[in-house]
N, C-alpha and C positions, 0 to 999 in steps of 0.2 A: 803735240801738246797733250799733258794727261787729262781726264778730263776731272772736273771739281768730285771731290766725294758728295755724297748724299747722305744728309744725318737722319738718323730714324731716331724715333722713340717707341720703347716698346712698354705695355704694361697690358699686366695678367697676375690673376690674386693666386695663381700658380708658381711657385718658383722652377718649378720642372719645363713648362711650357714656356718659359721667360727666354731660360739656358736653352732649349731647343731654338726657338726663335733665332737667339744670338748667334748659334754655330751656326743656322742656317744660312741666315746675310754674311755673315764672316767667310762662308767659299765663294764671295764675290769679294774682289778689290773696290768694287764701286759704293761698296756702304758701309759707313759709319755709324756704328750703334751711339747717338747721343746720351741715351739713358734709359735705364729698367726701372719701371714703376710698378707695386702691386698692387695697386688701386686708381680707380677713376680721378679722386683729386689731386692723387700723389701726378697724375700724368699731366694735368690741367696746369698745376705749381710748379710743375718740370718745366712745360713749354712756356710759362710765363719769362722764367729765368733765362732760359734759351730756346729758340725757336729749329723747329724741325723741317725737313721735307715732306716727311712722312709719319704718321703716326700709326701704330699696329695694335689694335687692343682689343681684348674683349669684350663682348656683351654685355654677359652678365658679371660682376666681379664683387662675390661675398652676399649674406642677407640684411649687415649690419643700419639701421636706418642712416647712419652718417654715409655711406657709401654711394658714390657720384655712379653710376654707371646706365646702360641704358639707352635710351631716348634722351631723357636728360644729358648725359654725358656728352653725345653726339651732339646738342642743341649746345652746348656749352664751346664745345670744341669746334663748332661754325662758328661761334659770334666773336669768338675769341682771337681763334687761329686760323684766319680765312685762307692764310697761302700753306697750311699744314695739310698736305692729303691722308684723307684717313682710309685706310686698314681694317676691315671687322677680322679679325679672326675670332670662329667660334663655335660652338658646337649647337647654335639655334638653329632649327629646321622648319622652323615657319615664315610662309612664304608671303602671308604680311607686315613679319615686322623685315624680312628681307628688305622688300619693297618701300619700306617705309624710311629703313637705315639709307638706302639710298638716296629718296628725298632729302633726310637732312643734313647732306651732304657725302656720305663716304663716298669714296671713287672704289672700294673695290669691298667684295666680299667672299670672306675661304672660309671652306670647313673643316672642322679640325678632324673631320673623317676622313679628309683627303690627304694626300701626300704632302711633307710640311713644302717641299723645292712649291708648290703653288702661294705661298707667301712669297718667296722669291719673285715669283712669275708677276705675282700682283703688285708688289713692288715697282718691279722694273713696267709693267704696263701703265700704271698712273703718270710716272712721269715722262711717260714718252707719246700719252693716247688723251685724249679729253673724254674716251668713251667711260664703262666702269668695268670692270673686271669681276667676273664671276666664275666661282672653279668648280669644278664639275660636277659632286655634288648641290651645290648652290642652286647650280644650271638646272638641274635634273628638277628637284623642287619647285624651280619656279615653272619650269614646261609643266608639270603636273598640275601644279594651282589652277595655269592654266587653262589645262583641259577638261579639270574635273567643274561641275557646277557652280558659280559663283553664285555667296548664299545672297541669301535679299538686302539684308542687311550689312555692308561691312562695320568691323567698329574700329573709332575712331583710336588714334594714338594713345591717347588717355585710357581710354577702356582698353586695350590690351597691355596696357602697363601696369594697373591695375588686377588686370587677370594673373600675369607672367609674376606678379610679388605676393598675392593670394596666394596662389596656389606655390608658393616655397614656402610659404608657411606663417608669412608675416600676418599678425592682427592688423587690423583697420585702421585703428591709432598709427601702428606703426608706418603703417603704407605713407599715412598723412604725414608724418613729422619728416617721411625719406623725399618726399613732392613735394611739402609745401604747403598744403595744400587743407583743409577742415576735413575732418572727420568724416560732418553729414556730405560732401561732397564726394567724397571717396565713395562713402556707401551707394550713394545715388548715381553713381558713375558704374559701380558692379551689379544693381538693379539695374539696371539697363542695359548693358554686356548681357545679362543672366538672359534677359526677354527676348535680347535681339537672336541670341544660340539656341530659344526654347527648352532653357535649363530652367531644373525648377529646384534643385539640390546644391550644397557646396560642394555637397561627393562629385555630383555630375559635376561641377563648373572645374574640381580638379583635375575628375577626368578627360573631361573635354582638351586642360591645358596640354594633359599629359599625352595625349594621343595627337593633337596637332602641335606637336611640338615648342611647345612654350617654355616647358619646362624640361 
């Protein structure tokens, strides 16, 4: 007996990275692309309309403030689609929002440094493992985090959500109208990232994103 296909949905504000994705599951028989999405809500409105097995998407997708993507996206994409297992593919290398994407719920996480067949691999290991799947560079990052010092302070989801839309460039205002969320709350959320890092600059707070990879 054949076995059932597996529908995916994919979405990435790349159309290149979309079409790779695609041809990638396409050298399996076992999966059905359901739909390509180039943004966070476009993917959220896709599974509404029809539900997936799997969903593959990026992190980050665009700096537009209507743009679903993120932590948000992921908190969205639990409440919503609890039997959808999710996919990060992405080229983030920080090893707390790794950690975190895992909390709210992905079952596996690829970097786009790696070999694309590790989308495949992760694919087919969600729905066959309850564990999460991490590909090699992933792996590598989190063993480092690690080993290296853990600082005193971690920050909270919010404050690295915060930092990771800072430092792409968004104003303040901006940050608040893409969360949700007030203004003075935002600022008071990046004062206190700032204190927690022993940043006292916005240069340092960009740099800081840019060298541990947030950005």
């Amino acid at each position: 007996m054949n076995e059932p296909l597996i529908r995916v949905a994919v979405a990435d504000d790349h159309p290149l990275v979309v079409a790779a994705l695609r041809d990638c599951l396409q050298r399996s028989a076992r999966f059905q692309i359901a739909c390509e999405c180039t943004s966070g809500s476009e993917l959220v409105h896709a599974l509404d309309r029809q539900p997936a097995d799997i969903a593959i998407t990026d992190f980050c997708m665009g700096h537009g403030n209507a743009t679903l993507d993120g932590f948000n996206l992921l908190n969205r994409l639990a409440r919503r689609h609890r039997g959808t297992r999710i996919v990060v593919v992405s080229a983030q290398s920080n090893a707390a929002i790794i950690r975190r994407a895992i909390r709210l719920g992905a079952r596996a996480f690829v970097s786009k440094e790696d070999e694309l067949e590790e989308t495949l691999r992760a694919c087919v290991h969600v729905m066959s493992s309850d564990s999460c799947y991490y590909s090699p560079s992933v792996r590598a990052t989190l063993d480092n985090a690690a080993m290296a010092d853990a600082p005193a302070t971690e920050l909270t989801m919010r404050e690295l959500e915060v930092i990771r839309l800072y430092a792409q460039g968004m104003q303040l205002n901006e940050i608040a109208a893409k969360l949700g969320r007030s203004v003075s709350t935002i600022s008071s959320q990046k004062t206190v990232a700032m204190r927690k890092l022993g940043v006292h600059t916005n240069t340092g707070l960009i740099r800081y994103a840019y060298e541990n990879g947030l950005i």
